[in-house]
N, C-alpha and C positions, 0 to 999 in steps of 0.2 A: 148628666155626664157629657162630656166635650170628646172631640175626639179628631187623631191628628193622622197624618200620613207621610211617611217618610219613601223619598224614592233615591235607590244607587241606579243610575245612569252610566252603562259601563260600552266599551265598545261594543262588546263580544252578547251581554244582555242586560236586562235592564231590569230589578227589581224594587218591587211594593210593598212595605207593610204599615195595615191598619193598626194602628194603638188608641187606647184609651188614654186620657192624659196621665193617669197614673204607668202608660207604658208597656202594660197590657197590650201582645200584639192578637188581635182577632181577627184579623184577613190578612188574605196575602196574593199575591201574584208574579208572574215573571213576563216577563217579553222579550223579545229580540233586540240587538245594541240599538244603543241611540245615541251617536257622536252628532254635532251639526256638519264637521268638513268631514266625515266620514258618509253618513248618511245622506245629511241634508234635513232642511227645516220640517220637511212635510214628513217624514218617516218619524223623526224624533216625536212631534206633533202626534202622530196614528198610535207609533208608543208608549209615550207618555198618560196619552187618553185611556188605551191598554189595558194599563196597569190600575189607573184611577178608580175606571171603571170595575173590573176586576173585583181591585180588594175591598173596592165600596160594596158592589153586590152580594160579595162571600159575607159581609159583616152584617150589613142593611142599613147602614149610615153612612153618611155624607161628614167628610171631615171639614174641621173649623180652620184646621193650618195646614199648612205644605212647606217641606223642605225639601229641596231634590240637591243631591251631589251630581255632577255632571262634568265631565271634562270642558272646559275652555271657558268656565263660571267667571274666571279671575280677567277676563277681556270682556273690557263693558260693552263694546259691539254684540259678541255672545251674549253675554247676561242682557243686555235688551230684548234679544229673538227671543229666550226662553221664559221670559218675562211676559212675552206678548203672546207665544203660545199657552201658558199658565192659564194668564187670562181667559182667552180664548174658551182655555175647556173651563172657565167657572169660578177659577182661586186667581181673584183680585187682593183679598186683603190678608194677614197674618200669612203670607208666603216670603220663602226664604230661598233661594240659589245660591248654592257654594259646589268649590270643588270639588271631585271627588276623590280625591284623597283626602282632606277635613274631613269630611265623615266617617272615613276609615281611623282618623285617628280621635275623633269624638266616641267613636265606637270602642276603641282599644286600649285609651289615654285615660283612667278617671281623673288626671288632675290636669288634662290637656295638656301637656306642657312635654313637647319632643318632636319627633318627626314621624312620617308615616311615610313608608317606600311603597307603592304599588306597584306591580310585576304582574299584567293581565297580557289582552292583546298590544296593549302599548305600556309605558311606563314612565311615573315622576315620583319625586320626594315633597314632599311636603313639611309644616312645620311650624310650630311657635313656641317661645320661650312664654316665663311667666310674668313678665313683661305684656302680653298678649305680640311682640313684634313676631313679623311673617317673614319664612323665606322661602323659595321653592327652586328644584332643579329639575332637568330635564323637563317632559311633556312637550317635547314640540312636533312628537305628531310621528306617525311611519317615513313619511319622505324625508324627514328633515334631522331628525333623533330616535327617542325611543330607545337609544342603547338598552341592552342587557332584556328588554321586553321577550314576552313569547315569541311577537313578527321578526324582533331584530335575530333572535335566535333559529328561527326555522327558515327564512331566506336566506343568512347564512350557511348553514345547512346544505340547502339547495344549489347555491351557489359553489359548495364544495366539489360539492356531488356532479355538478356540470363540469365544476373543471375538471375533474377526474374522470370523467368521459371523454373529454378531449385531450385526453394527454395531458393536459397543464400543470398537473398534479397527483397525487397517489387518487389511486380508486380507494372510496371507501366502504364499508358494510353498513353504512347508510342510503346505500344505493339502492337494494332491496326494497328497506324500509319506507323510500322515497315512492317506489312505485305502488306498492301498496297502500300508504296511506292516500296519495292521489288516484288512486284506481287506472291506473297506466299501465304498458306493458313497453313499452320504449321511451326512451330519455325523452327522444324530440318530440313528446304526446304531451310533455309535459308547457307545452306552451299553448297547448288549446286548454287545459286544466287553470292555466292564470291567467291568456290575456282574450280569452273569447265571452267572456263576462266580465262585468266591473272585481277587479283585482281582488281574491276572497283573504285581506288579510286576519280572515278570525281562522280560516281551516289551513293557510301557513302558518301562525302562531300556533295551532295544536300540534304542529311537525316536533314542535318542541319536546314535548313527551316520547317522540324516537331519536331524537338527539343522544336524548338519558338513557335510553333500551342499548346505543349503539357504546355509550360513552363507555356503560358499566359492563360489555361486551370486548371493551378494550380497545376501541376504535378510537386512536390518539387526533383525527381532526375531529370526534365528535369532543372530545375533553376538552381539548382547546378553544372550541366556541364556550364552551360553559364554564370553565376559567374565567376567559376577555367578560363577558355577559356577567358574572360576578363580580367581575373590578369595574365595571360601568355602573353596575348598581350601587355599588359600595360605595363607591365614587359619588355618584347624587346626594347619598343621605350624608356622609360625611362633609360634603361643600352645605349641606344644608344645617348638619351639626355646628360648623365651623362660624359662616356666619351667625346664627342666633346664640351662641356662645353657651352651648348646652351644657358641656362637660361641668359646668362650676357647680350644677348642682344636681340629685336624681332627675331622668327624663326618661321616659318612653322610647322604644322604640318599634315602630307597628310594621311588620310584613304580612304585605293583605297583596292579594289577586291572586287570578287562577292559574296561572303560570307558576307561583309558588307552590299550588297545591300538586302541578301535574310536575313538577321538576323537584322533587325532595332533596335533591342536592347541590343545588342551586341555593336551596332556601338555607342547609347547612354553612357553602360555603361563604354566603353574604352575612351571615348572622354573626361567623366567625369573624369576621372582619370588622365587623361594628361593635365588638365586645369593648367597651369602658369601664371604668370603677363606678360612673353615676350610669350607666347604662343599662336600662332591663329590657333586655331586646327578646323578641316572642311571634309568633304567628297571631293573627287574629281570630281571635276564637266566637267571635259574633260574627253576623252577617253585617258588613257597613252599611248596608240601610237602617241598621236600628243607630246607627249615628246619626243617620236624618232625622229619626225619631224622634230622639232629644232633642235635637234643633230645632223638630218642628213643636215640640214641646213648650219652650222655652221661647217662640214664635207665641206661641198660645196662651204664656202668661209674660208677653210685651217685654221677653228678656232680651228678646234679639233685633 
């Protein structure tokens, strides 16, 4: 018996599971995120190793392939670091690096063919028609994009919420909810909570789940972020829809990340939005590491 390892690589954490090649998962493990411009090489590296190590020891075997989904796979500058950290920890050959969204939609797509939106601490669309051609939107990152993400959604937030301490705008009933999820008791504390450590944008992206507490409280600037954050999502997967020219036949449509699962109406109102006649749009109901799985599966028998 052979046996394979699939890793999702996500900002926020980072998970491993052991399979048999028939797919059989028999370990498993988690760790902490591992972005490279998030983290950095050496953190992804200690992670990666992690998890390796991990689900290899819960199983007692050593796997034959590796596939890791990981943000920034698709820039071959990236995909060389993580290629050399791979090695590093041991998996020189049948290894495989891809996005990670591909594996969220290897996970949720059995005939591949559509787009996979993820909504964690950051967010992209992903995508291929049955053609095998690729398209992708957004992912470029907290400073730069990320629209409609966890981070985009709970700086926002925050940002509401300052201005409505200074007059600039209505005070919200997210302002409570601010200081408590921050463990503060004054607005202006709130800048020793973000900039006296490396900026925590995984416990801002969880503000997102009191965005939803405030919105469905009737707090109209919380609805209105998660509106705009619905038409930015919607927006990806349909520019990604648009170019691979999905509509002409059935396709998938995958919503995976944890901001989906902590925003339940988020996930309604983007789902709504993506509704087609060839469209079967859904949450993902596996864990996308078992999409590395198969990849790494299909590493294992020289499919990929």
């Amino acid at each position: 018996m052979r046996y394979v390892l699939g890793i999702d690589a996500g900002g926020s954490k980072t998970r491993g599971l052991l399979a048999d090649e028939h797919g059989r998962v028999i370990g498993s493990a988690h760790a902490g995120g591992a972005n490279l411009r998030t983290h950095g090489e050496l953190a992804v590296e200690i992670r990666l190793h992690s998890v390796a190590e991990e689900a290899s020891g819960e199983a007692g075997v050593r796997p034959d392939a590796v596939a890791v989904g990981i943000a920034g796979a698709d820039r071959p500058d990236d995909l060389a670091i993580i290629r050399q950290i791979l090695a590093r920890l041991g998996f020189r050959e049948r290894v495989l690096v891809t996005n990670d969204a591909r594996i969220a939609l290897v996970a949720g797509s059995p005939a591949r063919v559509g787009l996979a939106l993820v909504c964690g601490t950051g967010s992209i669309a992903w995508g291929q028609n049955a053609s095998r051609e690729i398209a992708r939107a957004g992912g470029w990152g907290w400073y730069l994009g990320d629209e409609g993400s966890g981070f985009w959604i709970g700086v926002s937030a925050v940002r509401h919420v300052l201005r409505g301490v200074d007059g600039r705008g209505p005070r919200s009933s997210m302002e409570p909810l601010l200081y408590e999820h921050f463990k503060i008791s004054r607005p202006e504390q709130i800048l020793y909570a973000v900039y006296d450590d490396d900026f925590p944008r995984h416990h801002v992206a969880l503000f997102a789940g009191k965005v939803e507490e405030a919105a469905r409280g009737g707090d109209e600037v919380a609805s209105t972020i998660l509106t705009e954050a619905a038409h930015e999502l919607a927006l990806s997967a349909a520019t990604v829809r648009d170019r691979l020219r999905l509509d002409d036949a059935p396709y998938d449509v995958v919503l995976s990340g944890g901001t989906f699962d902590r925003v339940s109406s988020l996930t309604a109102a983007v789902a709504s939005q993506l509704e087609r006649p060839n469209a079967r749009v859904g949450r993902l109901e596996e864990e996308p590491a078992m999409g590395a799985v198969r990849l790494a599966i299909e590493a294992l028998q020289g499919n990929e």
